[in-house]
C-alpha positions in Angstrom: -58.4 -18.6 36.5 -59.7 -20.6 33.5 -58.4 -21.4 30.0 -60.9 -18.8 28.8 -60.2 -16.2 31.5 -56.8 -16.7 30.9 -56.8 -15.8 27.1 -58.8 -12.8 27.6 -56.2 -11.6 29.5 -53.4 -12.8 26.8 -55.4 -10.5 24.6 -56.0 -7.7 26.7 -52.2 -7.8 27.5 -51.6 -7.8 23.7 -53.7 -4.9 22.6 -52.5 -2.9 26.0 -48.9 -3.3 24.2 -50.3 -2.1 20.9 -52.0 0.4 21.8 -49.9 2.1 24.5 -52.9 2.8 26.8 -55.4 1.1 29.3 -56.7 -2.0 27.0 -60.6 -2.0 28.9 -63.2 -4.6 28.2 -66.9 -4.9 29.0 -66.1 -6.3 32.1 -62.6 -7.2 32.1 -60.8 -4.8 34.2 -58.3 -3.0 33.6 -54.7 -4.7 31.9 -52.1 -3.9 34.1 -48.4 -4.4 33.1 -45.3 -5.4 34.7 -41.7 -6.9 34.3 -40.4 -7.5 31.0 -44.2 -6.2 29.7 -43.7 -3.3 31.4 -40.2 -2.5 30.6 -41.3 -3.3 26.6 -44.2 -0.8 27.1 -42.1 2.0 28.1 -39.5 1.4 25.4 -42.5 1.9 23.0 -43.3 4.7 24.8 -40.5 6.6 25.1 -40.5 6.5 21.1 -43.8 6.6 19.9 -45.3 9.0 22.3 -45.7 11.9 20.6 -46.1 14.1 23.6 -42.4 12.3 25.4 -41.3 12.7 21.8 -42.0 16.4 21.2 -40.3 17.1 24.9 -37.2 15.2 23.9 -37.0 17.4 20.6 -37.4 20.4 22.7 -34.7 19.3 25.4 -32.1 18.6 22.4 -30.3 15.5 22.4 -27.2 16.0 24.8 -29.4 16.1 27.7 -31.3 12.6 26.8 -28.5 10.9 25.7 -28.1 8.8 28.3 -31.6 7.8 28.2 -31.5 7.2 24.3 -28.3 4.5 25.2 -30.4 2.8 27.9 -33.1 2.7 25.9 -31.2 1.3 22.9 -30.0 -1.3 25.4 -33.4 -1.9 26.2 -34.6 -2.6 22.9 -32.3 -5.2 22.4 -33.0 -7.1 25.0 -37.1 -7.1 24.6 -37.4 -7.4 21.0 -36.4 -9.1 17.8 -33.9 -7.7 15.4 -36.0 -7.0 12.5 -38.4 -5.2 14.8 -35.1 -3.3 16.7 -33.9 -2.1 13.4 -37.4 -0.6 12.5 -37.1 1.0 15.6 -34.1 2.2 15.2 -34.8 3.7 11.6 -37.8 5.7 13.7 -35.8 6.7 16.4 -33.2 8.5 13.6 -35.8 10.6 12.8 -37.6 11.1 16.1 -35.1 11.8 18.3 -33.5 14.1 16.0 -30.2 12.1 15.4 -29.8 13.0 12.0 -30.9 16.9 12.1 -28.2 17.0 14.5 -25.8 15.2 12.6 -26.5 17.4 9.1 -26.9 20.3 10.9 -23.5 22.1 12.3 -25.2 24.6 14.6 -27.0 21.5 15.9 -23.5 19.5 16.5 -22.3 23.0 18.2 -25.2 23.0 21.0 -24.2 19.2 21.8 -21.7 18.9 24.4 -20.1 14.7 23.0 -20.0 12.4 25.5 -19.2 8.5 26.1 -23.8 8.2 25.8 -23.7 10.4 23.5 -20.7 7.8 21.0 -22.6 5.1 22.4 -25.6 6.1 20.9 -23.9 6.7 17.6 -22.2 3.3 17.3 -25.6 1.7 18.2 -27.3 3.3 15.0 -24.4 2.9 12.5 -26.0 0.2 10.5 -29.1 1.9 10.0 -27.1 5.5 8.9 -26.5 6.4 5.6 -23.4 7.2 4.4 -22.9 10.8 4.6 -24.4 10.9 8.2 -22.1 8.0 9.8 -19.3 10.0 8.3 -20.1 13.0 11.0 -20.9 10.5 13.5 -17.3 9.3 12.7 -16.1 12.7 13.4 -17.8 13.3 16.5 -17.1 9.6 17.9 -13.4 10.2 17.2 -13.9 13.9 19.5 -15.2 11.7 22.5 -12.2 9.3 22.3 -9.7 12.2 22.1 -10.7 13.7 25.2 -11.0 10.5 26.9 -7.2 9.5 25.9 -6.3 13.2 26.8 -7.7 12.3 30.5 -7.1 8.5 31.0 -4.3 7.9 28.6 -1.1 9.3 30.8 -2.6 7.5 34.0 -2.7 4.5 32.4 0.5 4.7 31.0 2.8 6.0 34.2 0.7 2.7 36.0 1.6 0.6 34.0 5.3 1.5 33.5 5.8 1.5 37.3 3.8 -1.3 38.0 6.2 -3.8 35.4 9.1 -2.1 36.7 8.3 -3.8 40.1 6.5 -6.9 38.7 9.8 -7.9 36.7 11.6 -8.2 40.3 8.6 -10.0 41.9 8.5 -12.6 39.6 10.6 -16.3 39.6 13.2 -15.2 36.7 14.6 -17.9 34.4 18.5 -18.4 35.0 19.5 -16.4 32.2 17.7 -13.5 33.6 18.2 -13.3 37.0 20.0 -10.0 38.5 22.9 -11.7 40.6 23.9 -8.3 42.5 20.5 -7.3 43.4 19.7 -11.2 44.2 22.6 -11.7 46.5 22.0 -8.1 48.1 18.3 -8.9 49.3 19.1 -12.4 50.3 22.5 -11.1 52.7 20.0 -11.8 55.6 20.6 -15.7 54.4 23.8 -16.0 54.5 25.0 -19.0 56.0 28.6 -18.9 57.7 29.3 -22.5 57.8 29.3 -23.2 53.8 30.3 -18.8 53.5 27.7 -18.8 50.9 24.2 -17.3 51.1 20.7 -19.2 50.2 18.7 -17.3 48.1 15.0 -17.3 49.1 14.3 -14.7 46.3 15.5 -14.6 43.0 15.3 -11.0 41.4 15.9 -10.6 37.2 16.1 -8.6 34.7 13.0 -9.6 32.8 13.6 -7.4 29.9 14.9 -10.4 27.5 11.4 -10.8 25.8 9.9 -8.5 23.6 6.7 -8.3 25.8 6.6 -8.5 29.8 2.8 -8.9 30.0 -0.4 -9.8 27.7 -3.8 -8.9 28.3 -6.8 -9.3 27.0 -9.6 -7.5 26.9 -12.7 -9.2 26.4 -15.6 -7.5 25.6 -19.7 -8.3 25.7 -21.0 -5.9 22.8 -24.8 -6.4 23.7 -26.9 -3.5 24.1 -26.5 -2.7 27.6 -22.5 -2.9 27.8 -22.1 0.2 25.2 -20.5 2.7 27.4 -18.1 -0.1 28.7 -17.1 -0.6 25.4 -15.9 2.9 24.3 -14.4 3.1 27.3 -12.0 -0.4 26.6 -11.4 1.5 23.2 -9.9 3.7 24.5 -7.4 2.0 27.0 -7.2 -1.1 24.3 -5.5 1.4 22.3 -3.2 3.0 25.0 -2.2 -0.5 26.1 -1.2 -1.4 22.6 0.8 1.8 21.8 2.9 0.0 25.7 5.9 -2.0 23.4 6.0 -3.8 27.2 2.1 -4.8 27.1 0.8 -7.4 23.7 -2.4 -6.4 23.6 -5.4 -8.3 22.3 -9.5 -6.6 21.9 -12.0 -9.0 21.8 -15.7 -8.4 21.0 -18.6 -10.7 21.1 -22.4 -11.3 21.7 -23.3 -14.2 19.6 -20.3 -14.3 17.6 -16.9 -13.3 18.2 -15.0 -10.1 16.4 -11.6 -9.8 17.0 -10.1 -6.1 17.1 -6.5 -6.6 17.5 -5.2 -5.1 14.5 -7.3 -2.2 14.5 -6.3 -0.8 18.1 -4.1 2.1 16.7 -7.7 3.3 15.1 -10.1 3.1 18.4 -12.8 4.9 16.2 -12.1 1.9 13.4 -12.9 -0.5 16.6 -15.7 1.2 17.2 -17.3 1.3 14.3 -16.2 -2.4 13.4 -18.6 -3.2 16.7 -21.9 -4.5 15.7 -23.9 -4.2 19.5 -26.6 -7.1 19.7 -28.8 -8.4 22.1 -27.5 -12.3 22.5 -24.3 -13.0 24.8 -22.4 -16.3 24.5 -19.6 -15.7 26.9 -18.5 -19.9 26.6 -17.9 -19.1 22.9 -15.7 -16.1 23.7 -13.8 -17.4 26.6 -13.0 -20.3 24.1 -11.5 -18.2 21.8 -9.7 -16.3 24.2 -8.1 -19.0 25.8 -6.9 -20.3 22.1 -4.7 -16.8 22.6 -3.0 -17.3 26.0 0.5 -18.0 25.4 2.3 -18.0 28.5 -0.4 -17.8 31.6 1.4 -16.9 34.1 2.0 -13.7 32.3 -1.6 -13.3 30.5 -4.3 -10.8 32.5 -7.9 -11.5 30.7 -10.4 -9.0 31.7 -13.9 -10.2 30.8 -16.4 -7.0 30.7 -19.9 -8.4 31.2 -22.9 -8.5 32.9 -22.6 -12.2 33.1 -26.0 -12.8 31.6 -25.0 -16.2 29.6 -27.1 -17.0 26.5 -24.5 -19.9 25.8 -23.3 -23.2 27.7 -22.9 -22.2 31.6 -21.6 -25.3 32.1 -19.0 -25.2 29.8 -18.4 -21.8 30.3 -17.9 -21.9 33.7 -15.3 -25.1 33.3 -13.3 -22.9 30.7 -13.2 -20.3 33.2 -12.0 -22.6 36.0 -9.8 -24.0 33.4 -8.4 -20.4 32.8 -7.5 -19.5 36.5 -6.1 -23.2 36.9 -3.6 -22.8 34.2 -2.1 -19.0 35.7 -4.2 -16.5 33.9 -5.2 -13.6 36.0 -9.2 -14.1 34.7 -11.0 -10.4 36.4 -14.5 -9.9 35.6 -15.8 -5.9 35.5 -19.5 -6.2 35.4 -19.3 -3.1 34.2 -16.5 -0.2 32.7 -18.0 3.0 33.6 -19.6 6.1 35.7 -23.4 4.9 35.2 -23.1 3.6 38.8 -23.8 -0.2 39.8 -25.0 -2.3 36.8 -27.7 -5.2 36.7 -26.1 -8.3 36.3 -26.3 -11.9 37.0 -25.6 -12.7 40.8 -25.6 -16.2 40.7 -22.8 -16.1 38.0 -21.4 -13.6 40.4 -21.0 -15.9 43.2 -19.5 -18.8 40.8 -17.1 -16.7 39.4 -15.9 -15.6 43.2 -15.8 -19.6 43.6 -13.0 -20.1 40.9 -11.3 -17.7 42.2 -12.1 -14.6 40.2 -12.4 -11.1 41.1 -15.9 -9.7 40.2 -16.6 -5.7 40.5 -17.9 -3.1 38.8 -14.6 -0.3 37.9 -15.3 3.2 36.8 -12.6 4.6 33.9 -10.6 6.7 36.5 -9.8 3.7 39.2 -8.8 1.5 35.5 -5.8 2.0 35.5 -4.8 1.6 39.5 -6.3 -1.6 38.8 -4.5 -3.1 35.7 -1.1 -2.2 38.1 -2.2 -4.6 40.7 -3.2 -7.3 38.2 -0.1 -6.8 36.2 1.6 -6.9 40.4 -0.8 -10.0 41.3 -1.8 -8.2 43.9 -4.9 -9.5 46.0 -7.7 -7.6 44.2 -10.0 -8.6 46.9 -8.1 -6.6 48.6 -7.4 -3.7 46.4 -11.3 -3.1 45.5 -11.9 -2.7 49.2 -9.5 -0.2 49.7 -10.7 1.8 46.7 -14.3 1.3 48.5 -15.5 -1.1 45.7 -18.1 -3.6 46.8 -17.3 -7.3 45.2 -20.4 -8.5 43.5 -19.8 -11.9 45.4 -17.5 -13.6 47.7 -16.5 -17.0 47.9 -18.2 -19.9 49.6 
């Protein structure tokens, strides 16, 4: 092909976008679409098709939901911000967000759901005032009936799993738990100096005011918005644990911190500002500035590895992370929308260092923050629970 060939298909390309049909010439051919054009072409669509649009207002929004999240997601990832928050300003009204926010017979025929909050947290900064207060109210319902279904779960999990963990670990000598030490080792006893050797040590491990810290670190770009209602959610139920020091940390570009907000999960929520850049080097930096002890720190990075940052450095602070005794797992994804798109060379470096990388839904959550709190094998564990590793090692 030509220079000039090749720029009359840069321009048919261009007015195919615009126009949102066939873009024909006198004897050009037809402009056909594909990858990123084509997923920016139905993003377009899906909002400024009035025929898609006027099925969509007829469906209602609780059946599209999901598809309004995605497509928020997608947005994000194909287009500017100052074109995203146009779009956004038109999907409010075309989509019917705020009739159904004003409305109350409107908010009656719309079952809430984690898409459905998702959606609403997405559009916050382009709400006025008196509709983000009813997306407040109807964010906070979602949350309550996720912590009335994952909350207790969470919590007996936990609870049981420290209770073993504190006997699995090396104590210090002021903690250790002579009887139950000297009972487990009686298999060691040694007649000739009548004492026994200890190849266990079992303590107490209730002498500090915390047994465990995690952290929770979070990618808030568009596609990651379920994951990050759902880490609301059980950020807050691990901080109300006095046994668990809990720490929420958000970031795409820049880095939020959420820590002190965690008895409020719909004040997290609404203090996330979803965006389409991710700089996980910049986050892991900050969260390694907030490991105390390591061998007592689990940090759960929730991303699809898609790195906008450093890789390099990234992946040395990661390495530097599971080197120093912090359980480092990486969930691709925190939720039921099945198995995300992620990065699968990333994958298969992360599995190189050493960390876990999977895909959890919220129900198998907590099971899995026992064994990390147990250091239990989580190779190990996501196999049993049927849960393919994104990579393996080697």
């Amino acid at each position: 092909m030509n220079r000039l060939e090749s720029a009359d298909q840069e321009r048919l390309r261009r007015w195919r976008l615009v126009l949102g049909g066939p873009a024909d010439g006198e004897g050009s051919g037809r402009c056909e679409l594909n990858g990123d054009d084509l997923a920016m072409d139905r993003a377009l669509t899906a909002l400024y098709d009035q025929t898609r649009a006027e099925a969509q207002r007829r469906g209602g929004l609780g059946s599209s939901a999901p598809a309004v999240s995605r497509w928020l997601g997608d947005i994000r990832k194909y287009f500017p911000s100052s074109v995203v928050k146009v779009m956004q300003q038109d999907a409010l009204e075309k989509l019917d967000l705020r009739r159904m926010l004003l409305e109350p017979e409107m908010m009656e025929a719309v079952t809430p759901d984690v898409h459905l909050a998702a959606t609403l947290i997405s559009l916050a900064d382009v709400m006025p005032a008196q509709v983000k207060e009813t997306a407040r109210v109807v964010v906070g319902k979602v949350l309550a009936e996720l912590e009335r279904r994952l909350a207790e779960p969470l919590r007996s999990a936990i609870t049981g799993s420290l209770n073993r963990a504190v006997r699995n670990q090396r104590p210090r000598h002021s903690e250790i738990d002579w009887n139950r030490t000297i009972r487990a080792n009686l298999k060691h006893y040694q007649p000739n100096y009548r004492t026994v050797v200890p190849e266990r040590l079992i303590g107490y491990g209730r002498k500090r005011s915390s047994l465990r810290d995690v952290v929770l670190c979070i990618d808030q770009s568009g596609s990651m918005a379920s994951s990050v209602v759902y880490a609301s959610v059980f950020g807050a139920v691990l901080a109300s644990l006095k046994s668990i020091s809990t720490k929420l940390v958000l970031f795409d570009t820049a880095i939020v911190d959420l820590s002190d907000q965690l008895d409020d999960p719909v004040d997290v929520l609404f203090g996330v500002r979803l965006g389409g850049g991710t700089d996980i080097n910049l986050a892991l930096g900050y969260c390694q500035s907030l490991v105390r002890r390591p061998d007592d720190t689990v940090l759960i990075l929730i991303s699809d590895l898609y790195e906008g940052g450093n890789e390099r450095e990234m992946l040395q602070r990661a390495a530097a992370l599971v080197h120093s005794g912090v359980q480092v797992i990486s969930l691709l994804a925190l939720s039921d929308d099945g198995r995300p798109a992620y990065d699968h060379n990333m994958a298969r470096q992360y599995a190189n260092l050493g960390i876990p990388t999977f895909a959890c839904t919220p129900d198998l959550f907590p099971d899995l923050m026992a064994a990390a709190l147990q250091r239990q094998d989580l190779a190990q564990w996501a196999g049993e629970h049927e849960i393919a590793l994104a990579a393996r090692a080697g």
